[in-house]
C-alpha positions in Angstrom: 89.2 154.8 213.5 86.6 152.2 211.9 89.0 152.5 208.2 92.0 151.5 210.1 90.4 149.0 212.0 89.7 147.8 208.9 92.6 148.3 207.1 94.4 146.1 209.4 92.3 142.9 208.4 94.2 140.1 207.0 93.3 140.0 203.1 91.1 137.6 202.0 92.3 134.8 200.3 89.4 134.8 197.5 88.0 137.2 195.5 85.0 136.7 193.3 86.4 136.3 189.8 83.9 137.6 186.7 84.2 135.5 184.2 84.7 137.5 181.1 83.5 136.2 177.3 85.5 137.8 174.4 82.1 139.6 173.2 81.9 141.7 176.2 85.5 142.0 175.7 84.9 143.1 171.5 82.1 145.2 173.2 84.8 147.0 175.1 87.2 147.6 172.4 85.3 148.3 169.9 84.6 152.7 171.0 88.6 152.5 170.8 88.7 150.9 167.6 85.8 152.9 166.2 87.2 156.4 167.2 90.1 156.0 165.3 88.9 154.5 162.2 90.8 156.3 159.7 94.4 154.7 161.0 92.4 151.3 161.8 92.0 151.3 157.8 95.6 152.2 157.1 97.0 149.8 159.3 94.8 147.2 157.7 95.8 147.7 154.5 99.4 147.9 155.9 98.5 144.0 156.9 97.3 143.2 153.9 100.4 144.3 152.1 102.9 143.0 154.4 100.7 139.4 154.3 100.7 139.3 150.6 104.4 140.2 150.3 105.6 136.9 152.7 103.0 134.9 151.0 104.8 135.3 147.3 108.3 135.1 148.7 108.4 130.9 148.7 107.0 130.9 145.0 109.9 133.8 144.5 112.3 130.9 145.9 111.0 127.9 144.0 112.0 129.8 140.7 115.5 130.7 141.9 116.0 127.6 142.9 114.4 125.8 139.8 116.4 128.2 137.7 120.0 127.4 138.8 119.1 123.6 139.4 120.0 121.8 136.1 120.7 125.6 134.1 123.6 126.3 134.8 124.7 127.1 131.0 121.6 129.5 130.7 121.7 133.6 131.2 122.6 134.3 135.1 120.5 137.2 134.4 117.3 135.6 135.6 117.6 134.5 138.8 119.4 138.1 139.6 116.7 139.4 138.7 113.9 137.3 140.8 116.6 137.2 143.8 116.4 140.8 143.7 112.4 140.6 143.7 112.4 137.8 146.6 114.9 140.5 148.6 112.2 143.2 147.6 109.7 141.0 148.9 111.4 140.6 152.3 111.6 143.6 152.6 108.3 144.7 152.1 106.8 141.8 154.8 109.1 143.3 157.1 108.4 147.1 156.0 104.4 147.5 155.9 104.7 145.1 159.3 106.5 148.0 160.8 104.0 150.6 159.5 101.5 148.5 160.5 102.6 148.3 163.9 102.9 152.4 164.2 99.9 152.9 163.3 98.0 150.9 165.6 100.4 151.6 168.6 98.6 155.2 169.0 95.3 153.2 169.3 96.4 151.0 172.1 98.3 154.0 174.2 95.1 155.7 173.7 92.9 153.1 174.6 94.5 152.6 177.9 95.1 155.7 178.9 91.0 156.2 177.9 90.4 153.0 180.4 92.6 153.8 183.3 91.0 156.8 183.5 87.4 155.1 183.0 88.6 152.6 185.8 89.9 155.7 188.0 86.6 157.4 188.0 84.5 154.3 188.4 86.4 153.5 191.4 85.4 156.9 192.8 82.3 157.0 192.1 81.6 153.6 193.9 80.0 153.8 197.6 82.0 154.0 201.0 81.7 150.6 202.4 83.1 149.0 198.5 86.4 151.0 199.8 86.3 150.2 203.2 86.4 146.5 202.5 88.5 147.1 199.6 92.6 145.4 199.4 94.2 148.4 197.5 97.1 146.6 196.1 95.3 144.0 194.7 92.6 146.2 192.8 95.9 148.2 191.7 97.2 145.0 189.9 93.9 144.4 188.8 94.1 147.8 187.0 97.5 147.1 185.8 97.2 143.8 184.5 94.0 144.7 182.9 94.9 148.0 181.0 97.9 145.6 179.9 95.4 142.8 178.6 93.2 145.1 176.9 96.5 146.4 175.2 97.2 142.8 174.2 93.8 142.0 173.0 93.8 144.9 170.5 97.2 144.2 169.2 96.9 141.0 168.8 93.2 139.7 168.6 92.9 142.4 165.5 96.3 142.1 163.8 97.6 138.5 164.4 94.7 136.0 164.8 92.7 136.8 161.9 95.9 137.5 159.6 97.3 134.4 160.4 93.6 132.1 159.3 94.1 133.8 156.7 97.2 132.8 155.8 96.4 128.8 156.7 93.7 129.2 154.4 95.9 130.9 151.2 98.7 127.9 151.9 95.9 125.2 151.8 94.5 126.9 148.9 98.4 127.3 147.0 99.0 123.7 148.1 95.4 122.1 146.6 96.2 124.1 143.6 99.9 123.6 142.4 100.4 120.2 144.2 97.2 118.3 144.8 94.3 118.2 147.5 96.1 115.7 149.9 98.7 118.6 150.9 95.8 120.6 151.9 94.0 118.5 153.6 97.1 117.5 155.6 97.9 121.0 156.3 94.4 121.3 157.4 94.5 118.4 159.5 97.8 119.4 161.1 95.6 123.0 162.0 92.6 121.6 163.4 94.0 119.4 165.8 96.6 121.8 166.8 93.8 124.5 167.6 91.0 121.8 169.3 94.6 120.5 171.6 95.6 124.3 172.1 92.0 125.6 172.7 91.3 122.1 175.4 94.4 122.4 177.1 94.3 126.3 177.3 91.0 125.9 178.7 92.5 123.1 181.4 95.6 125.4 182.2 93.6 128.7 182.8 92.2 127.9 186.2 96.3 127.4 187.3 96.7 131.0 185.9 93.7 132.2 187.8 95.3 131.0 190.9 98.6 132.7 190.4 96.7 136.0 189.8 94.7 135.4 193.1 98.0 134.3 194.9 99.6 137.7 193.2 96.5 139.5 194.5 97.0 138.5 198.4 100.7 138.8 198.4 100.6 142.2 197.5 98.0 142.9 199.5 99.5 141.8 202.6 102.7 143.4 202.1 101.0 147.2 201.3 98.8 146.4 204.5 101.5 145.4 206.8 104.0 148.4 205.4 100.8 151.0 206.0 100.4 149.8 209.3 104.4 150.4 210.1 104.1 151.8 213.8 101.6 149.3 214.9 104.1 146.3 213.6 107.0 148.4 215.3 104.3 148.5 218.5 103.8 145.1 219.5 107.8 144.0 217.7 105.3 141.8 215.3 108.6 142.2 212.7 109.2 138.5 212.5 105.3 137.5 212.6 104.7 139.7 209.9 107.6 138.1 208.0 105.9 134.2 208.7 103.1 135.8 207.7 104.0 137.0 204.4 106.1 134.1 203.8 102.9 132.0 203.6 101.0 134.0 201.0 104.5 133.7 198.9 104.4 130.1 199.1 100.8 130.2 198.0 102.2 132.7 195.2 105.2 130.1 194.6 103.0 126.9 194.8 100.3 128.8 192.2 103.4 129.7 189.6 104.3 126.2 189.7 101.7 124.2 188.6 100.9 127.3 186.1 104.4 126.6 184.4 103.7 122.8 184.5 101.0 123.2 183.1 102.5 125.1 180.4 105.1 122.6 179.5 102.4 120.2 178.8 100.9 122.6 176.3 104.4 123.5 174.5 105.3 119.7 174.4 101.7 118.7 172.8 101.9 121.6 169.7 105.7 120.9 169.0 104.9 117.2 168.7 101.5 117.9 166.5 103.6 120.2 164.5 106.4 118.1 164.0 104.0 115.5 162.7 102.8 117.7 160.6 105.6 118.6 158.6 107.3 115.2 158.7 104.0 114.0 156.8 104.5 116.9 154.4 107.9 116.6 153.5 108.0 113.0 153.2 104.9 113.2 150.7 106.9 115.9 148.7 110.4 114.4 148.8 108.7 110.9 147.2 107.1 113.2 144.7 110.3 114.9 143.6 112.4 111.3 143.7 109.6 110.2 141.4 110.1 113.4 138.8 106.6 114.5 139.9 108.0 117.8 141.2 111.1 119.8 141.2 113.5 120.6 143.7 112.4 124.1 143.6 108.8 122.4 144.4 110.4 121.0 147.3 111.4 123.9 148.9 108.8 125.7 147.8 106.6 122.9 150.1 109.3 123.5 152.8 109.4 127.1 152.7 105.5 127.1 152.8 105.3 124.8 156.1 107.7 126.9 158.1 106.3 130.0 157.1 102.8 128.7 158.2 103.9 126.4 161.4 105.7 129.3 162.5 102.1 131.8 162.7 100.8 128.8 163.8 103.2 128.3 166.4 102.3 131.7 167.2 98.7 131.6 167.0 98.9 129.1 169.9 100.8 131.7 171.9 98.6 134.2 171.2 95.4 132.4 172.0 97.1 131.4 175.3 97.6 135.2 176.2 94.1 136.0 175.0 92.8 133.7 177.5 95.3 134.9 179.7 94.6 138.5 179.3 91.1 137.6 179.4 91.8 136.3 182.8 93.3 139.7 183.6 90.9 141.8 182.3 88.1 139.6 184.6 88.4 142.0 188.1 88.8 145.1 186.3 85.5 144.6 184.0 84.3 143.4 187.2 85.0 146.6 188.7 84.0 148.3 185.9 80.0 145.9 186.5 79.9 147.2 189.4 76.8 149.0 190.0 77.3 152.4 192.7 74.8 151.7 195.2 75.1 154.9 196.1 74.1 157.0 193.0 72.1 160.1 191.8 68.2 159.2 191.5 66.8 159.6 188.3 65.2 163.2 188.3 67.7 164.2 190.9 67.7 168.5 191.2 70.7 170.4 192.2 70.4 171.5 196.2 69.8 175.1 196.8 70.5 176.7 199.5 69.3 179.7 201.3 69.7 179.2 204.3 71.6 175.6 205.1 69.0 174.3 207.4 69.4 170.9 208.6 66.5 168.5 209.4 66.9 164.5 210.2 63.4 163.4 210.5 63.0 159.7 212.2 66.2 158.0 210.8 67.1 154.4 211.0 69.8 153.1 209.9 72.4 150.1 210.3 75.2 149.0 208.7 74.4 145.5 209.0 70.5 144.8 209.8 71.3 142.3 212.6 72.9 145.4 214.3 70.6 149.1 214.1 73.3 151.8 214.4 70.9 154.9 214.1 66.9 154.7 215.6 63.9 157.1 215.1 66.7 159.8 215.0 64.8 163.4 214.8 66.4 166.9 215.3 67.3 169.8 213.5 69.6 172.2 213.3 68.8 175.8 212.4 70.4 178.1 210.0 73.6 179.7 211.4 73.6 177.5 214.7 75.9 175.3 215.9 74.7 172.1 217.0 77.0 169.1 219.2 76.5 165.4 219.3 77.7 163.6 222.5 77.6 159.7 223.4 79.7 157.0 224.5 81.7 154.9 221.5 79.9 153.1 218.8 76.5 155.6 219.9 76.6 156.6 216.5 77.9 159.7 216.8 80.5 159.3 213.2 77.6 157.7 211.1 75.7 160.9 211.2 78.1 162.8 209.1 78.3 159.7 206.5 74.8 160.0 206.3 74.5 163.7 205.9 77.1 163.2 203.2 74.8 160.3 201.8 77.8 157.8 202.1 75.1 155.6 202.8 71.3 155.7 202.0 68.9 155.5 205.0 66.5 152.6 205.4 63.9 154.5 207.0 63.3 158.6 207.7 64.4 161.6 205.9 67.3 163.7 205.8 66.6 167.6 204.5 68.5 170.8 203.3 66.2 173.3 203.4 63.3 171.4 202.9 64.9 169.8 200.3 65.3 165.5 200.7 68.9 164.7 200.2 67.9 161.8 198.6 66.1 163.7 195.3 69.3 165.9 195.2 72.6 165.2 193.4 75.4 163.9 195.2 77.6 166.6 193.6 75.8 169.4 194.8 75.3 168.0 198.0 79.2 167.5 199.1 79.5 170.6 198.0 77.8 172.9 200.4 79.4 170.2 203.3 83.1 170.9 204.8 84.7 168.1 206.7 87.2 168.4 209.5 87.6 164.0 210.1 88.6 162.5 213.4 91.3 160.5 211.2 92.8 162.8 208.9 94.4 161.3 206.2 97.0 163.4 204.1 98.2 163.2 200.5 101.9 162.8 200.1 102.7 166.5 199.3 103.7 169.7 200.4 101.0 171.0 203.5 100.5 174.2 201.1 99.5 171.4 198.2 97.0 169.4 200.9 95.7 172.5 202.1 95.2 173.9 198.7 93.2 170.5 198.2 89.8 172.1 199.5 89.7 174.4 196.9 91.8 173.6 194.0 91.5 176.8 192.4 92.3 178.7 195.4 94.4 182.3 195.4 97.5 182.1 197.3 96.4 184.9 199.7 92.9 182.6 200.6 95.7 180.0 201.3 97.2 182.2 203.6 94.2 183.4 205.1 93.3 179.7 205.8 96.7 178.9 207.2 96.2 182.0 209.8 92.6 180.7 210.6 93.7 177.2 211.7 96.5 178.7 213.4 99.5 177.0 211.3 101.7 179.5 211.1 103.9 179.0 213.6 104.3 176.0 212.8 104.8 176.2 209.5 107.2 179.0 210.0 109.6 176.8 212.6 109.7 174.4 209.0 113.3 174.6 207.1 111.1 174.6 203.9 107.9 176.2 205.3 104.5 175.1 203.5 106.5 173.9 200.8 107.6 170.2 203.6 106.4 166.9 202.2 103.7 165.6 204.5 105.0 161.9 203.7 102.3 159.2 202.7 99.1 158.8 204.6 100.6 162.0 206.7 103.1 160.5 208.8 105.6 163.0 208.9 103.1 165.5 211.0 102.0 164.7 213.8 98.3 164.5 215.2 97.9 167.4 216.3 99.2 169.5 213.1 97.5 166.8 210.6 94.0 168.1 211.6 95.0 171.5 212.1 96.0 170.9 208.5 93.1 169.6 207.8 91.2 172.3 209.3 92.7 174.8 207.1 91.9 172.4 204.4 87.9 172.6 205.5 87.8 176.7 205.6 89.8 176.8 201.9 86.4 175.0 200.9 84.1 177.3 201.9 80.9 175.5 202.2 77.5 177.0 203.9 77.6 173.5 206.5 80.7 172.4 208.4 81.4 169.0 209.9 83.9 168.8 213.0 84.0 165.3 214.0 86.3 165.0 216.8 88.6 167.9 215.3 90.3 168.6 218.5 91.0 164.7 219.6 94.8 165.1 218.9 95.7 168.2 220.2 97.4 169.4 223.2 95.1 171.7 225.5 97.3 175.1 224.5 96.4 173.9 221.2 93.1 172.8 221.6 91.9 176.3 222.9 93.6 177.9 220.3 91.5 175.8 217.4 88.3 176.4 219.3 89.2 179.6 219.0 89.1 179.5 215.1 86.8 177.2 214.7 84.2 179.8 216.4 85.1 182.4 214.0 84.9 180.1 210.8 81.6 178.5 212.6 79.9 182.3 212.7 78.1 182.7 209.7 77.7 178.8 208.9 75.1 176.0 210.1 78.0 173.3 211.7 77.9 170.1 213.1 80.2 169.3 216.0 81.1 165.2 216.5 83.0 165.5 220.2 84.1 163.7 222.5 85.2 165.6 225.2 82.7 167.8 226.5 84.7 171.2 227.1 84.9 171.6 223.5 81.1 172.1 223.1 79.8 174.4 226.1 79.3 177.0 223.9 76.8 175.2 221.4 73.5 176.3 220.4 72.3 172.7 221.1 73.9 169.6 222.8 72.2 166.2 221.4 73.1 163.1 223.6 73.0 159.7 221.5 72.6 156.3 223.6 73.2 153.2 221.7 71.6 155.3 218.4 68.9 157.0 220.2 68.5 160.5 221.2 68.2 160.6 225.1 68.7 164.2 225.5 69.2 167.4 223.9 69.7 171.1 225.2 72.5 173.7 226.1 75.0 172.9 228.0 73.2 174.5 231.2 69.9 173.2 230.9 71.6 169.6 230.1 73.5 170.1 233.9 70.4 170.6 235.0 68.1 167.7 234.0 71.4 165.6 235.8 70.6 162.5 233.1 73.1 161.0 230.7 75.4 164.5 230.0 75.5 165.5 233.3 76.9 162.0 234.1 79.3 162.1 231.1 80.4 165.6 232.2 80.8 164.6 235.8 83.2 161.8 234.9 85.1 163.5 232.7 86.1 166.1 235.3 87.3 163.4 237.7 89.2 162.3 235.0 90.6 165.8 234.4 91.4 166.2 238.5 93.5 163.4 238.9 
């Protein structure tokens, strides 16, 4: 019940952005890059050609046009022959930029498949409370937006940014060489200040873009929490409250987009004005030149071909840098994510549990979620081999948080938790949630067939244990009165079963596992009494020959354990069968007392 208190929580309307520099960013790419090396080499030779080919193809042009300007009576032969060259050049920009382009594309699918699987496990492998505070469709478009960055950075930062330097740095050099220096240093001009205004105004513009990711974030957010919490909406006919309410976080969106594309025009209306400069200054110094016999017609469009070919990387340079910052932006949560230290983790010298017996000790716990608030004090008791042991108390005892610990969801702050003998703590985590079988109080079901959520506590499961598990948890029946029998579709989150079957489900699930310690917490809550009885029933017979752990609420459930501990506000008050509990007529004997009224009436 605490997740979907929590789920229901309005999303926050910050997030903690980490800012991301473009070495840890190389740093990231560069396992990608390095693992394919081989085709990184081919496509950059692929570059190289397709670079040189468009850098010859305006000389090609000055000599076609210098050879039908004022030669009219000479051999047509020659410029046939260099327009068929300046095709063949063309061509071959267009050609090895193609090749180019395949080659790498096999790098970048890889490399974010690689990272979304990197992302996926990390996210996993991250402690309980990160996912119970967690907005699940805004880390989602984090991941999406991220894997799509990094698939812009490595197209782009390694195939356009570079290439197109040097390509500003070949014109300036053509230019100084067949014209004279002041064409250079023109062109060079003309660069720099474009790049200082793109990089200054880039810089400016980015914090509107980090807003319309944040406003993205909490829209989405609100909408996947609002649409998982369907029945409670429906409940209180909070249909148009929800609607105000997620009209609000799209005017945020809408108000965020704006002053992003604003912002934006700004930037496009400074570079075409720098750029127009630019070439106005150019061809205006060329023109004179050819008016005063210094240079030929063909020079001139030579000069013009030259601008346009390098204003129009240029041009594009400035776009690209833009969605480098911008995917740089993207890519800020997921690294983030990615930072994130588990605080929950394997120690250093960790061991792999053994066990022989799957004896349970807690030995003076304390523990709290929040230190202003203990949740768990001086908490001592064990639980034998082969025994079945109950916890009782009222809500918010801390009846739930004894299985988190025992799973090591969270780590203690004082006292010891043992598996025969051996400290939980020192063990590794995957050993230890493997010897541990949970039945939860809120059961939450993938969306798939029953037979495939079943089938979940043991993957590799026969389909005869399946069956055997089915029987055990007492499904069949219901199973059987299904049109398509364990093959129905659960429905996301569950919520085409009802209570009673989800944990029945889920009980099946927990027996398909077959661990040596077993968890019920509050595994009856949703069932009918006919039905109730029935899963006590099993859960005796599965319970035999295992050391389990029984989380319960009401009472009946748990006459027949080994041991009864009572918990008061964390503390354990009393603890003894069922009888000898009566008996001592403390704290159970008032919990059973009221619970039969309640039963009378």
């Amino acid at each position: 019940m605490a997740s979907m208190r929590r789920s229901a929580k309005q999303p926050q309307t910050t997030r903690q952005a980490h800012a991301t520099s473009l070495k840890q960013t190389l740093a990231l790419l560069w396992p990608y890059l390095w693992q394919f090396k081989f085709r990184v080499t081919l496509a950059i030779l692929a570059l190289i050609a397709a670079k040189s080919a468009l850098l010859l193809m305006p000389l090609a042009l000055k000599h076609i046009v210098d050879s039908l300007d004022g030669a009219q009576s000479k051999i047509i032969i020659v410029p046939v022959a260099i327009l068929i060259a300046y095709g063949a050049l063309r061509f071959a920009g267009v050609f090895f930029g193609e090749v180019r382009d395949a080659l790498f594309g096999r790098i970048t699918e890889h490399a974010m498949r690689q990272l979304g699987l990197r992302v996926f496990n990390h996210l996993h492998s991250l402690e309980l409370a990160f996912h119970l505070d967690r907005q699940t469709g805004g880390i989602s478009r984090d991941i999406e937006r991220g894997t799509n960055g990094l698939s812009f950075l490595m197209r782009f930062l390694m195939f356009n940014i570079a290439p197109t330097l040097f390509e500003i740095a070949a014109v300036t050099i053509i230019f100084a060489t067949l014209f004279s220096p002041l064409y250079s240093l023109i062109t060079l001009f003309a660069v720099a200040v474009y790049i200082f205004f793109t990089v200054v105004i880039t810089e400016w513009r980015n914090k509107y873009t980090r807003e319309a990711n944040q406003a993205d974030n909490t829209t989405n957010s609100r909408a996947i929490d609002s649409l998982l919490n369907y029945e409670t909406v429906k409940y209180f006919n909070n249909e148009q409250y929800e609607a105000r309410t997620y009209d609000k976080f799209l005017a945020n969106w809408e108000q965020a987009r704006l002053k992003n594309r604003l912002s934006l025009l700004a930037l496009n209306s400074g570079q075409a004005l720098i750029i127009a400069g630019a070439i106005t200054a150019l061809m205006w110094l060329a023109a004179s030149q050819v008016v005063e016999k210094q240079l030929t017609l063909g020079d001139l469009i030579m000069v013009n071909a030259y601008i346009i070919q390098l204003f129009i990387p240029l041009n594009f340079l400035g776009f690209v840098y833009r969605e480098i910052r911008r995917a740089l932006t993207d890519l800020e949560n997921m690294l983030g994510l990615l930072m994130r230290q588990p605080k929950i983790k394997d120690d250093q010298n960790a061991t792999e549990l053994s066990i022989t017996k799957a004896a349970i000790r807690f030995d003076n716990v304390d523990f709290a979620y929040d230190s202003k608030r203990p949740i768990i004090q001086k908490l001592s008791f064990d639980i034998p081999a082969g025994h079945k042991v109950a916890i009782v108390g009222a809500s918010g005892a801390g009846k739930s948080t004894i299985s988190r610990l025992l799973y090591r969801f969270y780590d203690l702050d004082n006292g010891q938790i043992s598996i025969d003998q051996q400290n939980i703590k020192t063990t590794t985590l995957d050993s230890l949630r493997k010897t541990i079988a949970i039945v939860p109080q809120d059961t939450v079901l993938f969306n798939s067939s029953i037979r495939e959520n079943i089938r979940y506590g043991f993957p590799d499961a026969t389909e005869q244990d399946i069956d055997t598990a089915i029987d055990l948890a007492h499904l069949r029946k219901f199973i059987t009165s299904l049109p398509q029998g364990d093959a129905t579709l659960v429905g996301e989150r569950g919520l085409k079963v009802s209570g009673g079957e989800k944990q029945r489900i889920a009980i099946a699930r927990a027996i398909l596992k077959r661990a040596p310690i077993l968890i019920f917490d509050e595994a009856t809550s949703a069932l009918d009494s006919t039905a109730e009885q029935a899963i006590l029933s099993a859960m005796r017979d599965v319970a035999r020959n295992h050391t389990s752990l029984v989380i319960a609420h009401r009472l009946s459930t748990i006459t027949d354990a080994d041991n009864i501990i009572v918990l008061k506000q964390g503390q354990l008050v009393e603890q003894g069968s069922h009888q000898q509990l009566l008996q001592l007529q403390g704290e159970y004997a008032r919990m059973w007392q009221l619970q039969q009224q309640q039963q009378s009436r």
